[in-house]
ZAKE-519907 format. One record per residue (C-alpha): x, y, z negated. Coordinates in steps of 0.2 Angstrom, whole numbers, padded with zeros to 4 digits, always signed. Layout:
<pts>
XYZ ...
</pts>
This chain:
<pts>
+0719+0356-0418 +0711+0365-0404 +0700+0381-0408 +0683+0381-0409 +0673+0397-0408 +0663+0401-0422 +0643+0405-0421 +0647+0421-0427 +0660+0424-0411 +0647+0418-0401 +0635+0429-0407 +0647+0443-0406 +0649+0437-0388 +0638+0451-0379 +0645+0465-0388 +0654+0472-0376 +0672+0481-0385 +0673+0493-0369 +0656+0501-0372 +0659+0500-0390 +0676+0508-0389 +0668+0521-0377 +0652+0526-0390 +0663+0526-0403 +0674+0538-0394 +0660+0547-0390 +0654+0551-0408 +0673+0549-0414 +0667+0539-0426 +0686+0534-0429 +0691+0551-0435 +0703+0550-0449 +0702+0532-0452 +0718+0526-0440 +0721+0514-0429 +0732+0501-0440 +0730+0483-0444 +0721+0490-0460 +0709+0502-0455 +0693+0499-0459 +0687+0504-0441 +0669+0510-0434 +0670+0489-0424 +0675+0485-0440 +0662+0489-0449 +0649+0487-0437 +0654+0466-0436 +0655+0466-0455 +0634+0475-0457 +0629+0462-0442 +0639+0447-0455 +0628+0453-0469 +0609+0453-0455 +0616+0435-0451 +0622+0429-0467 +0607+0436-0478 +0617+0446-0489 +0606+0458-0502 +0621+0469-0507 +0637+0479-0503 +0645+0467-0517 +0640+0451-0509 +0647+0456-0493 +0663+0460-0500 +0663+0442-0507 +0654+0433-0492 +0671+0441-0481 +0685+0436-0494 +0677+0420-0494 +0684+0413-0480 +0696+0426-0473 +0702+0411-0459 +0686+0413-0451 +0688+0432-0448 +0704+0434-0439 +0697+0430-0422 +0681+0441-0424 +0695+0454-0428 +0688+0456-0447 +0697+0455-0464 +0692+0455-0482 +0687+0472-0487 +0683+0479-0505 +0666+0486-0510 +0670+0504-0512 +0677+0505-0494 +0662+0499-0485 +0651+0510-0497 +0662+0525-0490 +0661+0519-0473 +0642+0517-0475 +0639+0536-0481 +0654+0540-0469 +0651+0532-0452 +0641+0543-0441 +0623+0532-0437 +0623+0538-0420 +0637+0526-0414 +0626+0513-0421 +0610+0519-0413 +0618+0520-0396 +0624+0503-0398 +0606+0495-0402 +0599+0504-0387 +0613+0494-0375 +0610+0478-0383 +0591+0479-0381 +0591+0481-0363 +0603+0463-0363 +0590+0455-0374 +0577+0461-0364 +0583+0455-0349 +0589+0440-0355 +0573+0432-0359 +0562+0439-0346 +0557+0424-0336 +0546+0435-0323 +0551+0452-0317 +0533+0456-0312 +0517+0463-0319 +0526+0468-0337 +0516+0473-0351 +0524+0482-0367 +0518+0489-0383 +0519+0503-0392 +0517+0504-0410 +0525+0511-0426 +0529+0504-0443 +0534+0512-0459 +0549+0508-0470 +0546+0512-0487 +0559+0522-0500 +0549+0523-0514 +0566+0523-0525 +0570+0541-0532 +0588+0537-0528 +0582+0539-0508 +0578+0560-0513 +0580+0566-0494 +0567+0555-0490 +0551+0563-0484 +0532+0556-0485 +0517+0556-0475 +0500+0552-0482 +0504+0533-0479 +0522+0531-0487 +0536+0538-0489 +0554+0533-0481 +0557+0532-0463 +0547+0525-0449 +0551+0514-0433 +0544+0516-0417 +0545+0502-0406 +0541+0496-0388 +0540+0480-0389 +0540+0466-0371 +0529+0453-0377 +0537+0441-0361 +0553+0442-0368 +0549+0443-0386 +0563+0461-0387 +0560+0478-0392 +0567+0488-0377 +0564+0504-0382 +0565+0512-0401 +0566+0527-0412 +0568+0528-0431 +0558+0547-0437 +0553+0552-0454 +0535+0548-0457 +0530+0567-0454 +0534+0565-0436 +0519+0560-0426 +0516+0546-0416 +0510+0553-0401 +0525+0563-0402 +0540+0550-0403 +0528+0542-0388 +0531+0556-0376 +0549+0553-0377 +0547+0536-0371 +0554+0536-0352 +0539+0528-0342 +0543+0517-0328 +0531+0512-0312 +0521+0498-0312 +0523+0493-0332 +0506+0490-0340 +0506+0501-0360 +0495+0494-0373 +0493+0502-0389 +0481+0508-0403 +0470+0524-0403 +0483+0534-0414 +0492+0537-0398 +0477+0548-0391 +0483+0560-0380 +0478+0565-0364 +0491+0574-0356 +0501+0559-0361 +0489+0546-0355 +0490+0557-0339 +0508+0557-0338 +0507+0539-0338 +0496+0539-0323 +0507+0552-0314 +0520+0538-0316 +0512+0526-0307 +0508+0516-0322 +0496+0507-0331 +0488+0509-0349 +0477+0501-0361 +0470+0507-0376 +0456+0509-0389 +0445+0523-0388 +0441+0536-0402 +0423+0535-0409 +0419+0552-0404 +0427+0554-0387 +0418+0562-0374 +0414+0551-0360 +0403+0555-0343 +0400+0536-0336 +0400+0536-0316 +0396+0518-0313 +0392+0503-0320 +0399+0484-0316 +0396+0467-0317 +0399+0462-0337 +0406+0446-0331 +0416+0436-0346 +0414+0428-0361 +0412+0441-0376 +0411+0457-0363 +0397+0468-0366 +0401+0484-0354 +0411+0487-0341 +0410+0505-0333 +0419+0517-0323 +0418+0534-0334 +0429+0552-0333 +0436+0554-0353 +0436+0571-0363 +0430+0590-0360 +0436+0600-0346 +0441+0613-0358 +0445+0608-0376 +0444+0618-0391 +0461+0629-0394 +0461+0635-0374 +0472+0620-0368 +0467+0612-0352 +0461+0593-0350 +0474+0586-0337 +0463+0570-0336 +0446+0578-0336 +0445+0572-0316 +0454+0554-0319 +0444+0541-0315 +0445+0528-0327 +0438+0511-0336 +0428+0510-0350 +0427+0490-0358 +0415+0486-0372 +0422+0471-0381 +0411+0461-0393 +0417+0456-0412 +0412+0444-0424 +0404+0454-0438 +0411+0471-0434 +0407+0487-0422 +0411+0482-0403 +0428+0486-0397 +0428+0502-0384 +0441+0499-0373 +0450+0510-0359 +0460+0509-0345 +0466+0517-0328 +0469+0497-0322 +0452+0493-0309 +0460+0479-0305 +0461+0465-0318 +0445+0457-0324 +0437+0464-0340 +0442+0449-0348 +0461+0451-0343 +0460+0470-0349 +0452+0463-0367 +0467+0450-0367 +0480+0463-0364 +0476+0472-0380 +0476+0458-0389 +0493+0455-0385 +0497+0469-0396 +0495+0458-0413 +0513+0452-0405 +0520+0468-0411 +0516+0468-0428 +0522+0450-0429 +0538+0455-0420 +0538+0469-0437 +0533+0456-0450 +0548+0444-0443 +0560+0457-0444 +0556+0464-0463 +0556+0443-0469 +0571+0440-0460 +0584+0454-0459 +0588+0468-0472 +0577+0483-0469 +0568+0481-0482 +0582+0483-0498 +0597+0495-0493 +0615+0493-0498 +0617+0513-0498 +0605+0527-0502 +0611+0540-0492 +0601+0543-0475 +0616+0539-0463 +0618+0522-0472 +0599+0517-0470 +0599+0521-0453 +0619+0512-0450 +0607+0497-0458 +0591+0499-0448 +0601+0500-0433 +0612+0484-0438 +0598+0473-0440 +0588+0480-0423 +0607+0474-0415 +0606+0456-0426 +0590+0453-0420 +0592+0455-0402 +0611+0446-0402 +0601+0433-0408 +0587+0432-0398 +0603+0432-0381 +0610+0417-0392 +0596+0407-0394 +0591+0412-0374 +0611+0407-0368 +0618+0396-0382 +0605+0387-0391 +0592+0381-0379 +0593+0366-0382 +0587+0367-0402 +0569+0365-0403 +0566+0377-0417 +0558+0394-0417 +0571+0411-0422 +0567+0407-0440 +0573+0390-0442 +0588+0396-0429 +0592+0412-0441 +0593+0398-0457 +0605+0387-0447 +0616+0401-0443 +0616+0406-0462 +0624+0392-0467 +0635+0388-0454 +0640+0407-0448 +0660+0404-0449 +0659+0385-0442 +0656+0379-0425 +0638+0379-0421 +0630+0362-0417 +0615+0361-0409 +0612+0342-0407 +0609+0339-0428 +0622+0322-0425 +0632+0319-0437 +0649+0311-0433 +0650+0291-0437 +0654+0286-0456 +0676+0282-0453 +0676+0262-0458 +0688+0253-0471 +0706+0251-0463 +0702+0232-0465 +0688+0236-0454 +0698+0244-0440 +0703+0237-0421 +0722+0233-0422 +0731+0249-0414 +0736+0246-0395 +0753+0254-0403 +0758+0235-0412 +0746+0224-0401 +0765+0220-0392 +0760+0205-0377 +0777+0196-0382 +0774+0181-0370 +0783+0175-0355 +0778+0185-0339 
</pts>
């Protein structure tokens, strides 16, 4: 019988095992394990975390089990049944940086992948917080808001993928996880007011960039001009230089002689939304449409916590949690380059995708939803062209 790849192989697919040896090499992440047909190695156990994102498995036990359920299936993904204890130790063990370095390679391919236009991008910036409440998680640290770890993400709303992310206790501040995101010419940044800074938001001018954002309540503004309100639900549209020129604590205003865009948005049954950009040349209406793209970001946040496992942990330990945060950003985007690649042709969105794939991760993945034809009685059946003999006379 001819083989037939697996979804999970073709999942697998972009998983590249030269730049996976090469990281793992790089964080030796190998060390004392061994090379043998046994070792339960850092690929190893990396396929064996992204079997448990695709499958929806809650716990190291089911994992175990899910693998030694059908052990045929593994050999080609290069896999094998392994007991509970082992990938609890490989969890705890495993340095999280391999797996980190891995989700930032594959977010670039799904990036790419999807993008249909190469021109006038627009990514978001925004944080989310993954709670720990459980006194087992006791190097977990809190913030006023929760306690546990948070993710920061930059999120392309064209392609529907993160392309940029960092994982920071909750004490870490936004703006400061934000000045480490490498800015790139011509990109257009939206995001919320807790990013107020202006050295970064001059930084991000400097770049030749774009950004939009809300503006604080009390931020100082001296308005220059005044233009057309043109668009429905635009109250104000005005050129205006942001903050003082010399700030309390004796730091300097780097964007005190920028000159920028304020937009006055209109809302139903609440204050008007202050709005500001460096971007002079989009409409006001385009500039008001822009930040509400930034909804997708917290939808791409609410899909990730119903549908993959970040939000109950097989390990308590901080290198496991990470191993798994990191495990479900590479499930997500593998499947967001199979659904772009492989499975174009299903007219379902990623969630009813993901739900195929969990029951069908180890068979042949079949995207047309036709089933083969019933096999008829023998009775039934054309006579075989074997014993269909034409005896008579040439």
């Amino acid at each position: 019988m001819p083989f037939k790849a697996s979804a999970f192989l073709w999942l697998l697919e972009p998983l590249d095992r030269r730049i996976v040896h090469r990281i793992v090499e790089k964080h030796r992440g190998n060390r004392g394990v061994g090379d043998g047909d046994n070792a339960w190695t850092c690929q190893r156990h990396l396929k064996a975390m992204l079997f448990a994102q695709f499958a929806g498995l809650r716990s190291l036990r089911e994992l175990a089990e899910g693998l030694a359920a059908q052990p045929s299936g593994l050999y080609h993904a290069g896999l094998r049944p392994v007991g509970k204890s082992t990938l609890g130790d490989a969890s705890a063990a495993r340095p999280s940086a391999v797996f980190r370095e891995l989700a930032e390679v594959v977010l670039g391919g799904s990036a790419r992948s999807a993008r249909q236009d190469a021109t006038a991008l627009v990514q978001l910036i925004d944080g989310s917080p993954i709670s720990l409440k459980d006194r087992r998680f006791a190097w977990a640290e809190a913030d006023s808001r929760c306690r546990g770890l948070k993710l920061h993400m930059v999120y392309d709303p064209r392609a529907m993928a993160p392309v940029h992310f960092a994982v920071e206790s909750p004490k870490v501040s936004e703006i400061k996880v934000a000045r480490r995101i490498p800015l790139a010419a011509g990109i257009t940044y939206v995001f919320d007011k807790g990013y107020t800074d202006y050295a970064w938001w001059q930084a991000i001018v400097d770049a030749g960039a774009l950004f939009v954002t809300r503006l604080k309540a009390n931020a100082c503004r001296r308005v220059t001009a005044d233009n057309p309100a043109i668009g429905a639900g635009i109250l104000a549209d005005r050129r205006v230089k942001i903050g003082h020129k010399q700030p309390r604590g004796g730091a300097s205003n780097p964007l005190y002689e920028t000159d920028l865009r304020e937009v006055i948005v209109v809302r139903e049954d609440k204050e008007p939304l202050h709005l500001v950009t460096n971007d002079h040349q989009r409409t006001a209406e385009e500039i008001a449409g822009l930040y509400k793209q930034r909804w997708q970001i917290e939808l791409f946040f609410k899909w990730v916590k119903q549908n993959l496992k970040i939000k109950t942990f097989f390990g308590r330990s901080e290198n496991a949690v990470r191993i798994q945060i990191y495990a479900a950003l590479i499930a997500f985007c593998l499947l967001r380059i199979f659904q772009n690649a492989f499975a174009k042709g299903l007219k379902a969105n990623a969630k009813a995708l993901a739900a195929r794939l969990r029951v069908a991760l180890l068979d042949p993945f079949d995207t047309t939803g036709r089933h083969p034809p019933r096999p008829r009685p023998p009775h039934m059946r054309p006579p075989s062209p074997q014993f269909a003999l034409d005896l008579g006379a040439p």
